[in-house]
C-alpha positions, 0 to 999 in steps of 0.5 A: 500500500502506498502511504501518504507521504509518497502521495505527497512527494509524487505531487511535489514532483509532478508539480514542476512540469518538466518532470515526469515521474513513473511512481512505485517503479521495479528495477530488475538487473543481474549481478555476479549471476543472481538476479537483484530486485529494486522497488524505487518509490518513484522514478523522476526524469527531469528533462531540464537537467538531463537527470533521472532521478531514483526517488526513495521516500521515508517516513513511518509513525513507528520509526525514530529519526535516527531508525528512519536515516539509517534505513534511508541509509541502507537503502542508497548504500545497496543502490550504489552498489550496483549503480552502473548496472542500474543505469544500464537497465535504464538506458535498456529498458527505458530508453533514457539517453546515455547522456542522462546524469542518474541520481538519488533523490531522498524524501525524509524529514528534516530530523531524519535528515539531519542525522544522515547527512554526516553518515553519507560517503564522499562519493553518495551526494543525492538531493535531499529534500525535507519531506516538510518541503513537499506539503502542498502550502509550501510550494506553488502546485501548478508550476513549481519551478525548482526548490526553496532555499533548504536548511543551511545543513542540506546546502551540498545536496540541494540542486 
């Protein structure tokens, strides 16, 4: 079942029109012989930035903020593992331009956040937005264009 706060993230991302997004995706590859299995909350293809963006969304009453950023954690660290073979699947079976950048782009709270911003490698820079971010009052919903100014910690994964 899709909870609320994918709901609210998919219309965040709708609402700037030059991204088309495809929500609760299925990414198949094969690795090392065995077959590996992703269930991005929702692919985001921004025509603009020639980015597709691999969105992953994290928010549950039963989670702490600290429970919450590790899973969010875990989550980009198994992505990254196996990025190159991840956009190939793209690129095969998609069509996305090989010219196409691929990202992560995370949905979570602010308190979430915060905490997984120092737990993040060198080489893991996703966009970060506040789950807060994306409630309907706080941006313009028929033409978004870009994103406000985010808190001062979130400054390295904004654009």
């Amino acid at each position: 079942m899709v909870d609320y706060a994918e709901h609210m993230v998919e219309s965040y991302l709708k609402s700037e029109r030059r991204t088309f997004i495809q929500p609760q995706s299925y990414i198949d590859i094969e690795a090392n012989g065995q077959r590996v299995e992703f269930y991005p909350d929702a692919l985001a293809l921004n025509l603009s930035e020639s980015t597709l963006f691999v969105c992953e969304v994290k928010i549950s009453v039963e989670e702490t903020p600290v429970s919450a950023a590790k899973a969010m954690l875990k989550a980009v660290g198994r992505y990254e593992a196996y990025w190159d073979l991840i956009g190939d699947h793209f690129r095969r079976k998609i069509g996305v331009p090989a010219g196409f950048l691929m990202r992560s782009w995370l949905f979570l709270p602010e308190k979430s956040a915060e905490i997984l911003v120092p737990q993040l490698g060198v080489v893991t820079r996703p966009r970060i937005t506040p789950l807060e971010m994306c409630a309907a009052w706080r941006y313009r919903n028929w033409d978004r264009i870009g994103e406000k100014d985010k808190p001062a910690f979130l400054a390295e994964f904004a654009g």
